[in-house]
C-alpha positions in Angstrom: 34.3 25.3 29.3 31.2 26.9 30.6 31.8 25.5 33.9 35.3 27.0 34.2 34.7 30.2 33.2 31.6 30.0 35.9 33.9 28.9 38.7 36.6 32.0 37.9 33.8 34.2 38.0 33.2 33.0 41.1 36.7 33.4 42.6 36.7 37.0 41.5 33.8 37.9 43.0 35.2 36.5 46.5 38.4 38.4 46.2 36.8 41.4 45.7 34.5 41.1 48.7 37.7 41.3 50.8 39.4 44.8 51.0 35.3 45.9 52.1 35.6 43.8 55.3 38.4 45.2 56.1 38.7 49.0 54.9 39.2 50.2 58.1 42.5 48.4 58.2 43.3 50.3 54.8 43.0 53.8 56.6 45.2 53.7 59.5 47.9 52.2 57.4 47.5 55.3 55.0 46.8 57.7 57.6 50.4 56.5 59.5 52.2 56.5 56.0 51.3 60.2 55.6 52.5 60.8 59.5 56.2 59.2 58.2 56.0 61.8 55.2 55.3 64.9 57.5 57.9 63.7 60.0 60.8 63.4 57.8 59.6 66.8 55.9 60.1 68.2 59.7 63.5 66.8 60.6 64.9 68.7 63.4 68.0 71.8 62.7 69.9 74.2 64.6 70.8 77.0 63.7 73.6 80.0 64.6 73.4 83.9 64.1 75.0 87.1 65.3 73.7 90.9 65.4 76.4 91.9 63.8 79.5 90.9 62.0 82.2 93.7 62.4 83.2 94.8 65.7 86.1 97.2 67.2 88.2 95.4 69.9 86.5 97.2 72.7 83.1 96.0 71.5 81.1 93.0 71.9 78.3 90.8 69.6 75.6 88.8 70.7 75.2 85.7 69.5 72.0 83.1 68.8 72.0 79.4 68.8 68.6 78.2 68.0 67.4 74.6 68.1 63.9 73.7 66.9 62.5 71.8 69.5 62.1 71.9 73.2 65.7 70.8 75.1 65.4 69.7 79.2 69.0 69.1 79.8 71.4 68.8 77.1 73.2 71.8 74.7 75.6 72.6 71.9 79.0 72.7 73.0 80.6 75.9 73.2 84.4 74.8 74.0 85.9 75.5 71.0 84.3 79.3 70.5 86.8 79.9 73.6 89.9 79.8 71.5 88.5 83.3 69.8 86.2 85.2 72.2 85.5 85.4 75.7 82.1 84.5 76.8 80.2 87.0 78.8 77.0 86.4 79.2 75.0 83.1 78.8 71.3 82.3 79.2 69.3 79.4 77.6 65.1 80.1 77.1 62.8 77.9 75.7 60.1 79.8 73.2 56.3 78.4 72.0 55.0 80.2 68.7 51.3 79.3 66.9 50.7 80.8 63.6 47.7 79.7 61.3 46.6 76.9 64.0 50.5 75.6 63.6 52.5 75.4 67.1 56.2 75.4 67.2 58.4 74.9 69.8 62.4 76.3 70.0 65.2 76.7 72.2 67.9 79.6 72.2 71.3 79.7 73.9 72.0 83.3 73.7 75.9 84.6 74.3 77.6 87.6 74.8 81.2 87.5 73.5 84.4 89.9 73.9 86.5 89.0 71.1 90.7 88.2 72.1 92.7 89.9 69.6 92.2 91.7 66.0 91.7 90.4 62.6 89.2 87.9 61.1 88.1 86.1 63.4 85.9 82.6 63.3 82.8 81.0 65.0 82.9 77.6 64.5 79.8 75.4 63.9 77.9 73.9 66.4 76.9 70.4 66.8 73.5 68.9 68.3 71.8 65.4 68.1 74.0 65.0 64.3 72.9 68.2 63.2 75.5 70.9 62.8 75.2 75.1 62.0 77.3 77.1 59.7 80.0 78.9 60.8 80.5 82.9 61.2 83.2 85.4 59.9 83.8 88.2 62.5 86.1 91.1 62.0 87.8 92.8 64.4 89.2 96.2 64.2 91.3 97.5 66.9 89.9 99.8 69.3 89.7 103.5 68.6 90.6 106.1 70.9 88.2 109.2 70.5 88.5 112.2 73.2 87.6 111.5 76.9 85.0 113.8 77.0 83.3 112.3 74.2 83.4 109.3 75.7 80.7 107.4 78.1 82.8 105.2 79.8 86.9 104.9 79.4 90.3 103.4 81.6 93.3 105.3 82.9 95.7 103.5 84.2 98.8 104.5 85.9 102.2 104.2 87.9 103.9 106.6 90.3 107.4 105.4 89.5 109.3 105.4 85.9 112.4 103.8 87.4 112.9 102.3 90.7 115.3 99.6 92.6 114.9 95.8 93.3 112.1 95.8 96.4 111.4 99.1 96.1 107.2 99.8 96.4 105.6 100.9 93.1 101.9 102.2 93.2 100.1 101.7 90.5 96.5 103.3 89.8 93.7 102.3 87.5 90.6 104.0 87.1 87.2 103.3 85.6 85.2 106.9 84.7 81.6 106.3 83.4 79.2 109.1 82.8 76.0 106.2 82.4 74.7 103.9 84.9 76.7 100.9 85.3 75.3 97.0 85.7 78.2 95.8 86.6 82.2 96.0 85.9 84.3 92.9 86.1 88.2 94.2 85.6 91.1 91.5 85.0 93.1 90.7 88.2 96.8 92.2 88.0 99.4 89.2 88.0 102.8 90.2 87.1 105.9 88.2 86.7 108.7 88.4 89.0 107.1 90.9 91.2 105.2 90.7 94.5 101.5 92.3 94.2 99.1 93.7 97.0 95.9 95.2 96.5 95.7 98.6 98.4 92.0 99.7 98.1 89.0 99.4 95.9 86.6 102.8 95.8 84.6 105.1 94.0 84.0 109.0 94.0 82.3 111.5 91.3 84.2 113.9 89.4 83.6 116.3 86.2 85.4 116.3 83.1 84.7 119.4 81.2 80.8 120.1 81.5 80.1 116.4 82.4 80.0 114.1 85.1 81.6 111.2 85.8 81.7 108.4 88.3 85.2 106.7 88.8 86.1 103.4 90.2 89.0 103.3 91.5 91.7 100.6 92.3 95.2 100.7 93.6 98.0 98.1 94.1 101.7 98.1 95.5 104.2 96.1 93.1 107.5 95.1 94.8 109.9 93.8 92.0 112.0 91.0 93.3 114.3 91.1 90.1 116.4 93.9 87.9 115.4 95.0 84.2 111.6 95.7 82.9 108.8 95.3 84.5 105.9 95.5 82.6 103.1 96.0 84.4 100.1 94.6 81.4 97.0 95.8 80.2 94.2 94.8 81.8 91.1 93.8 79.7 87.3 95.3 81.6 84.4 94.1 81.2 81.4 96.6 82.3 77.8 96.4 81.7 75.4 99.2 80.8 72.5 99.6 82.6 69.4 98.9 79.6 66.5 100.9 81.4 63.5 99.8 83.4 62.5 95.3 83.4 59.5 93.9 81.8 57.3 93.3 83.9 55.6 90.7 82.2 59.1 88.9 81.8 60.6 89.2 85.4 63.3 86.4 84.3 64.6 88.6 81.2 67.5 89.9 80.7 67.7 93.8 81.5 71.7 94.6 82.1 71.8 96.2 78.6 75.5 95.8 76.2 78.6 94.6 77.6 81.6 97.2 77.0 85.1 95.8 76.8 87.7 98.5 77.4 91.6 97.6 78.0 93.8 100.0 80.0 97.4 100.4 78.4 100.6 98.8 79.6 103.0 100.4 81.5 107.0 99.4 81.3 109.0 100.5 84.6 112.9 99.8 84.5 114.0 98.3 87.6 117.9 98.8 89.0 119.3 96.0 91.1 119.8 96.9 94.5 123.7 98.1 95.9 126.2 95.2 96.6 126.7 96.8 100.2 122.7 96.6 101.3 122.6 94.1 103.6 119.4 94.3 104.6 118.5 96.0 101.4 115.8 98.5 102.8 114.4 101.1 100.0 111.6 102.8 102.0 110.6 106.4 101.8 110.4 106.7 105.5 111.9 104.3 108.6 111.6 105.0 112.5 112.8 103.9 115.2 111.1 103.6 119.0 111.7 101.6 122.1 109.7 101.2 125.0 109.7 99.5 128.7 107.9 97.1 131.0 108.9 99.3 133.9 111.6 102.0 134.6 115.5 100.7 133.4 116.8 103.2 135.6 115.5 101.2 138.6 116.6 97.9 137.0 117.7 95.3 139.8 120.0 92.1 139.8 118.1 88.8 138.6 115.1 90.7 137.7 113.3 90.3 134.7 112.6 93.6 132.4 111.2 93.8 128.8 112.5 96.4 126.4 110.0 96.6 122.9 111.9 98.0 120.0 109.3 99.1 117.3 110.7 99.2 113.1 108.5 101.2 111.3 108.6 101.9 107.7 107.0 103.3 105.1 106.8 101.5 101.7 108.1 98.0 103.3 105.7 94.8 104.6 106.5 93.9 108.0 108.6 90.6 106.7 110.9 92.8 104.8 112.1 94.0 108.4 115.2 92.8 109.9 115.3 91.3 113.7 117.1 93.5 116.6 119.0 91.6 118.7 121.3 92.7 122.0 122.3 89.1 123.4 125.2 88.8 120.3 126.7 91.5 121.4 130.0 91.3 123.0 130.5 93.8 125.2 127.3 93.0 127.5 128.5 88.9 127.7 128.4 88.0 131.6 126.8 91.1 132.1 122.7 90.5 131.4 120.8 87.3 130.0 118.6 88.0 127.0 115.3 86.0 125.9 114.1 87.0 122.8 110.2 86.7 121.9 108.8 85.9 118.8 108.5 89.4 116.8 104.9 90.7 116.4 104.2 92.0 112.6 101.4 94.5 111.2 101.2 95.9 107.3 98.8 98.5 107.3 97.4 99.3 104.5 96.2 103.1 102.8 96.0 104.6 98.9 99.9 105.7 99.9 101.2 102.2 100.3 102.1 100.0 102.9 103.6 100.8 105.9 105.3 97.9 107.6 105.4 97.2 111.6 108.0 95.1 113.7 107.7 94.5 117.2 110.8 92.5 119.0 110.1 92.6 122.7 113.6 91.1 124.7 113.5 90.0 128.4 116.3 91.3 130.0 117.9 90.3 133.2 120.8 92.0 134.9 123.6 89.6 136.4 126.0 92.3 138.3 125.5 95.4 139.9 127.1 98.7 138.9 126.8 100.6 135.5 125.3 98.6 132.5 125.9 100.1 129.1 123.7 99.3 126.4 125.3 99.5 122.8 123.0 102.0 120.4 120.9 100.3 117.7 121.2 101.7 113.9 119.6 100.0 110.9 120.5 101.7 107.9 118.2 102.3 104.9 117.5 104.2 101.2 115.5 107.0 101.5 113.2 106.5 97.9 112.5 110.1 97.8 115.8 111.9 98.9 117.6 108.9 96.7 120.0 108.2 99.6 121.7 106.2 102.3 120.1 107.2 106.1 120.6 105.7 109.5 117.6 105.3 112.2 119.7 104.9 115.3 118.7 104.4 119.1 121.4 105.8 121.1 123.8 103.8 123.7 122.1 104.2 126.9 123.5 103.3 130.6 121.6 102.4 133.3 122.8 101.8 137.0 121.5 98.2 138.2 120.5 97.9 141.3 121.2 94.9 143.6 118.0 92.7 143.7 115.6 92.8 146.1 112.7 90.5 146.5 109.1 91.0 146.0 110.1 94.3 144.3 107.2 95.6 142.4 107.8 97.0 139.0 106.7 100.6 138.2 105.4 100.8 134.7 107.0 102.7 132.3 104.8 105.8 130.6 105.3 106.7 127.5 104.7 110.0 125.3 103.4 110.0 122.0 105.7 111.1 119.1 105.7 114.8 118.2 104.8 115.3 114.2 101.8 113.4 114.0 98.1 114.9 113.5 95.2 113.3 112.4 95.1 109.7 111.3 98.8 109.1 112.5 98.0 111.0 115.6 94.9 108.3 116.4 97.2 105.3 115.8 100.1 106.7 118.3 97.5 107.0 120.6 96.5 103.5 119.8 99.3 101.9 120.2 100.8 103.6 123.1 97.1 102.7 124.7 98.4 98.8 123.3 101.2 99.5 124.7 100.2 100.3 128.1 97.9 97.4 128.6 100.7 95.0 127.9 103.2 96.5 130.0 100.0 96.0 132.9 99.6 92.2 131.7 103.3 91.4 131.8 103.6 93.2 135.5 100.3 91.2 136.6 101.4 88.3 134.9 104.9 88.7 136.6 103.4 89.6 140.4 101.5 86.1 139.8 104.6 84.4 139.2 106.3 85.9 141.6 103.2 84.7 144.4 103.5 81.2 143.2 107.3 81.3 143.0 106.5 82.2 147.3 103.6 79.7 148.1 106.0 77.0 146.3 109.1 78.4 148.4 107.2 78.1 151.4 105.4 74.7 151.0 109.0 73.2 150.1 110.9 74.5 153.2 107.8 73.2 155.3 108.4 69.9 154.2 112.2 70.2 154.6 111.7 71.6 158.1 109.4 68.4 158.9 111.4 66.0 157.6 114.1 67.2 159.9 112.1 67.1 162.8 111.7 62.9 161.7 115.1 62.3 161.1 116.1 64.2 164.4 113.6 62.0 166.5 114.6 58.8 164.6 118.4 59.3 165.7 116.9 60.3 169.4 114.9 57.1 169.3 117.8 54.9 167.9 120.6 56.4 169.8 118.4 56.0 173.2 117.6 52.5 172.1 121.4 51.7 171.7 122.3 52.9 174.7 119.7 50.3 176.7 121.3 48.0 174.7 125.0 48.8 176.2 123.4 49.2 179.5 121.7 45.6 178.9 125.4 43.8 177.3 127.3 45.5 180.8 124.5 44.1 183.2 124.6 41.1 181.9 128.5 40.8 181.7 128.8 41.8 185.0 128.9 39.3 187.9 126.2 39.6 190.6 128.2 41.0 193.7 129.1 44.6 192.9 132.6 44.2 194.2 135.5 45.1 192.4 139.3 44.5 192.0 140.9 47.0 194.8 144.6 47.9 194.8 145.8 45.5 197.6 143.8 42.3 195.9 146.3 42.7 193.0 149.7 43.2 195.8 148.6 40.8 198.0 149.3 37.7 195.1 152.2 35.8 196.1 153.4 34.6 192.5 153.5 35.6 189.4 150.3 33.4 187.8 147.7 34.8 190.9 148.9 38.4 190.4 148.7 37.9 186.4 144.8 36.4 186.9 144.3 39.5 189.6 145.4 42.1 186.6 143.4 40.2 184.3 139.8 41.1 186.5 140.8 44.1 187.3 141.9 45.5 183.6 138.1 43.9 182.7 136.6 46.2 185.0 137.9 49.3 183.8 137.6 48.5 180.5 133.5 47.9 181.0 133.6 50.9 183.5 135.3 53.8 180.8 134.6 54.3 177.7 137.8 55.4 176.9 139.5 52.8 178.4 141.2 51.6 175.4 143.0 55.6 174.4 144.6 55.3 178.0 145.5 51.3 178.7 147.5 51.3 175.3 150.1 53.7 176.1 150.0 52.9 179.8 152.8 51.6 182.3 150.5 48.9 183.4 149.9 47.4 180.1 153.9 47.1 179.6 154.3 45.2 182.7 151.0 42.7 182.3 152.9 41.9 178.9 156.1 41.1 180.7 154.4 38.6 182.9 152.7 37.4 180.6 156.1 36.8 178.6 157.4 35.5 182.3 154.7 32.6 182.6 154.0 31.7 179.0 157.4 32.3 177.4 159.6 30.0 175.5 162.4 31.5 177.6 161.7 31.6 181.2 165.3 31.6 182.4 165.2 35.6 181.1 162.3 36.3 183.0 162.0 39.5 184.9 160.7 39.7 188.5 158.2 43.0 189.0 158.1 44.2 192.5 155.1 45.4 194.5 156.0 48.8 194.5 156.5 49.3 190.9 152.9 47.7 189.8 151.4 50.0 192.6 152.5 53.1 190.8 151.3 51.8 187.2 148.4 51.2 189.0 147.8 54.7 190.7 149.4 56.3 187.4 146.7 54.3 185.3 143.8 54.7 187.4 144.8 59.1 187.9 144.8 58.6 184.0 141.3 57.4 183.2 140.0 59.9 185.9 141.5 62.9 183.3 140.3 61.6 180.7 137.4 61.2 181.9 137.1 64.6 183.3 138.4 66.2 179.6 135.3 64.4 177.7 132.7 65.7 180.6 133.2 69.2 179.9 132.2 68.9 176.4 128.4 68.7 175.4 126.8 66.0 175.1 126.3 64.9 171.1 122.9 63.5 172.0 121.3 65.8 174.6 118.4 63.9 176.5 
């Protein structure tokens, strides 16, 4: 009994020696434990805020996001505080604090927002790494409307039309007045419904309002309804910020642009008439010229030669593609008379804080095809005057001109042109300017058309050179073939011909005494003629001589010789003579005549 109780003695002693071999162990497991415990007590948060919690509808909030730890890349999402407010301003900082030897590290997300519409209004909760913020109650009243001299910054906005027709130009006029400095001013672009919309001009000038200045920005559009009824031309939402003073110097990255303002000009509703079922072209303009212009004089206009006449549309209140086309070659009465090409009309809208005033440019190449008088038809394009409320007629009147009958290499004289009486000033300048334009194409078109004209000569003259050349070859071929056939004939004759140069003679023929050696004597000698003359064959057919060869022929190769006729000697002597006195006329007729083929 002794000896067991020794023996557990023993075993507790030995246990007991082990936790002091290894108490080191023992610490850092304690020491990690209590990291765990502050960890968890330090779990990570975020957190939302806002200055304040009751706002008008031209006011704006600030708003703070706050996570409590440093964040690199990622961030709450803010989609779904779009539905309520418009964010804007945005900038994300990162902030290190130590109080009482304890560091802490945050990031902030800090927005501006412009609330949408009035009434209780709700920021929703944000959501980071499974951590989420409570959501915010904002109310929003609707904006007041104190006096404009108590006011630091306020809209006006503005239309110079109540009524107007379908196309008709409508200027409207918004203005920004702010008697502090201004950051910046972002204003709402002007989209409208069923109407066409050009921005004018953007600028800014000083003005007082009572005892106190103001600077006003300034913007102007032209509307162009395309359809009848209301137009409502909508309020447009501003958002401007204030200047906050002088930048930290220590902080060079902060944010020094001061509050954001949100102001909202009003809407204006304009009724809109459709335009007259008799307007075709429908063309409501307050003011709408006419003007023509030359490449060179019409009254010196010649057959076959090429002349430009520019007729200019000018209107105020209309774009350039609200112009119609001008053209002469449908008319009737000058068919067969001129040929018309038509270029491809030139358009301007020029642009000023009255409007638009539309250009149209149709230059027409016209080329005379008879002498005598040539009548062009007058030109009228009718139009609504906006401002008299009434149907007018711009009208260039008929005009004759006396063509000339062409002559070649004519130079053209260009046409000079005087400026339009009425105008001073700006208007004045841009006569000047494009009668100056004017000019300098009239002097392109005339260099352009001596060119042609130069080339049109060098290509004349290079072509009939050629033709003139290859008549010279064609001559000398004939020459050369017509010589070469007549060695030819030459050679045939020679060689057909016998070797003694004697011929048949008159008494070789009457000195046969029958019928067979006469026959055979006609035979040689009607071969010799026929190589000798040339026109042998017009004289031997109709002859005396050829009758009676055919009879003795009949008399010594007929079937019938009992009818055969005798011919005396004194009867083939005359056919002879007769025949021989004809070849020598004819021959004598074809020698007075030229010779087809002179050598």
């Amino acid at each position: 009994m002794n000896t067991t109780r020794l023996m557990q003695n023993t075993t507790t002693t030995q246990w007991l020696k082990i936790p002091e071999a290894t108490h080191w162990v023992w610490r850092w497991l304690c020491a990690l434990s209590l990291m765990t415990l502050s960890m968890s007590s330090l779990a990570l948060s975020i957190t939302a805020k806002v200055d304040r919690d009751s706002i008008a509808m031209s006011e704006t909030l600030t708003l703070t996001v706050t996570v409590d730890e440093q964040v690199a890349f990622s961030a709450p999402s803010f989609e779904e505080l779009s539905q309520n407010f418009d964010i804007l301003r945005q900038h994300k900082s990162n902030r290190y604090q130590s109080m009482n030897g304890q560091v802490t590290s945050v990031t902030e997300w800090v927005l501006t927002l412009g609330p949408k519409r009035e009434g209780q209004l709700i920021i929703p909760s944000f959501e980071y790494e499974g951590e989420y913020s409570d959501a915010i109650p904002i109310k929003v009243s609707k904006q007041s409307s104190p006096n404009q001299a108590q006011q630091d910054i306020f809209l006006e906005a503005s239309a110079d039309k109540k009524d107007a027709f379908v196309q008709e130009q409508i200027i409207f006029t918004q203005k920004l007045y702010s008697a502090v400095n201004l950051s910046s001013f972002d204003p709402e672009a002007l989209q409208i419904s069923g109407a066409r919309v050009e921005l004018l001009s953007e600028f800014d000038y000083q003005t007082r309002i009572g005892n106190r200045p103001y600077v006003v920005v300034e913007s102007r559009y032209a509307i162009y309804p395309q359809q009848s009824g209301t137009l409502t031309i909508p309020a447009l939402r501003w958002n401007i910020g204030v200047s906050g003073g002088r930048r930290n110097v220590f902080d060079p990255f902060s944010n020094n642009s001061g509050r954001i303002h949100r102001l909202r000009s009003d809407a204006i509703e304009i009724s809109i008439k459709a335009s007259p079922a008799d307007a075709s072209p429908w063309l409501p303009a307050s003011r709408l010229e006419l003007s023509q212009s030359w490449s060179s004089d019409p009254e010196k206009m010649r057959v076959g030669e090429p002349i430009t006449r520019h007729i200019e549309i000018l209107a105020q209140g209309l774009t350039a593609a609200q112009l119609p086309n001008v053209e002469m070659g449908s008319d009737a009465t000058l068919q067969g008379k001129i040929k018309t090409y038509l270029e491809q009309p030139q358009t301007e809208d020029q642009k000023n804080n009255n409007g638009i005033i539309g250009k149209r440019r149709i230059s027409t190449a016209i080329i005379p095809s008879q002498t005598g008088p040539l009548t062009l038809p007058a030109i009228e394009i009718r139009w609504w005057n906006t401002l008299q409320n009434q149907w007018q007629t711009a009208k260039l009147p008929e005009m004759t001109v006396q063509v000339l009958p062409g002559v070649t290499g004519q130079p053209q004289v260009p046409v000079q042109t005087e400026r339009p009486a009425g105008l001073s000033g700006t208007q004045a300048i841009e006569a000047q300017e494009n009668q100056t334009e004017s000019r300098r194409q009239n002097e392109e078109i005339e260099q352009s058309a001596a060119a042609s004209s130069a080339l049109v000569w060098i290509l004349y003259s290079v072509l009939v050179t050629l033709l003139s050349l290859a008549l010279v070859v064609f001559c000398w071929r004939l020459w050369r073939e017509k010589n070469a056939l007549k060695a030819q004939l030459n050679h045939v004759e020679a060689s057909s011909r016998p070797n003694s140069p004697a011929t048949t003679s008159l008494n070789d023929i009457l000195v046969q005494g029958d019928d067979l050696a006469r026959y055979q004597a006609l035979q040689k000698y009607v071969g010799e003629q026929r190589a000798t003359h040339p026109h042998f064959a017009t004289v031997y057919d109709s002859s005396e001589l050829a009758k009676l060869i055919q009879i003795l022929e009949s008399n010594l190769y007929g079937n019938d010789r009992q009818t055969s006729q005798a011919i005396a000697n004194r009867e083939l002597e005359d056919a002879i003579v007769q025949f021989q006195q004809s070849l020598q006329q004819v021959k004598a007729d074809h020698s007075d005549l030229p010779p087809l083929y002179p050598h």
